[in-house]
N, C-alpha and C positions, 0 to 999 in steps of 0.2 A: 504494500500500500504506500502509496505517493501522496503530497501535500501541495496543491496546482493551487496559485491565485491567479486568479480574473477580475480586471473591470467589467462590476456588473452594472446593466442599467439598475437604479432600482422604481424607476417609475416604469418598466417595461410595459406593466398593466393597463398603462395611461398613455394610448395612441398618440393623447391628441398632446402631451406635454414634450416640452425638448426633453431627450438625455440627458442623465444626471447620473456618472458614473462612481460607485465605488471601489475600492480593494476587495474580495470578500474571499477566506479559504474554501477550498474543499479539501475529500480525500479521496482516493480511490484508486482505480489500474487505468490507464490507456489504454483502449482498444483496437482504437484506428485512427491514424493521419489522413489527414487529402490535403493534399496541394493543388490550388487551381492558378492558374496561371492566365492572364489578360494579357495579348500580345502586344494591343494597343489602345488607345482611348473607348472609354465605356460611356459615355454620358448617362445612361440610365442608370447606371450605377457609380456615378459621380467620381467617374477614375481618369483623371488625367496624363495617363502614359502607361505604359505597360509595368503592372504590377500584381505582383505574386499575395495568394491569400491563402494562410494555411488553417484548417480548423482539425479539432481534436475530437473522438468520441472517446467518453469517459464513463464508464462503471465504479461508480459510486462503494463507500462501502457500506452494509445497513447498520443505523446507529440506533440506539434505544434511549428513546429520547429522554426516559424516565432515570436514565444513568445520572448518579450524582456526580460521578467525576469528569462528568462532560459537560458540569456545567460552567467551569470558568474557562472553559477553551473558546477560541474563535472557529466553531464547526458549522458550515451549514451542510443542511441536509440538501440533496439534489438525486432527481431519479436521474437515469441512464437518458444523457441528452447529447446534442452537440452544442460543441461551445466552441468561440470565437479565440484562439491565443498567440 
């Protein structure tokens, strides 16, 4: 088990507000990399020259939440998702 931070948004919930990013841990194993690659300008996805985007899929580990000694740790809990690193 590995310990990944990530800028998360934490208004993600909230379409309509700008990002508002924090630090926030996880834990878990790496599953899979992708590397996607833009040769050149993307305007729809607001890429100005050709640049490289790599995301992580990450398996979590399951944590109980009712553990006392998890509770002064920075843990969040997060199911098996992709994420942005």
């Amino acid at each position: 088990m590995k310990s990944w931070t990530f800028l998360v948004d934490v208004d993600a919930c909230q379409q309509s507000h700008q990002p508002e990013y924090e630090l926030q841990t996880f834990y878990g194993q790496m599953q899979h990399i992708y590397m996607v690659q833009f040769p050149a300008t993307c305007e729809a996805l607001s890429l100005n020259g050709a640049t490289t985007i790599i995301l992580a899929t990450i398996r979590c580990c399951v944590l109980d939440s009712f553990d006392l000694q998890l509770e002064s740790l920075d843990i969040q809990a997060l199911e098996h998702c992709m994420l942005w690193i």
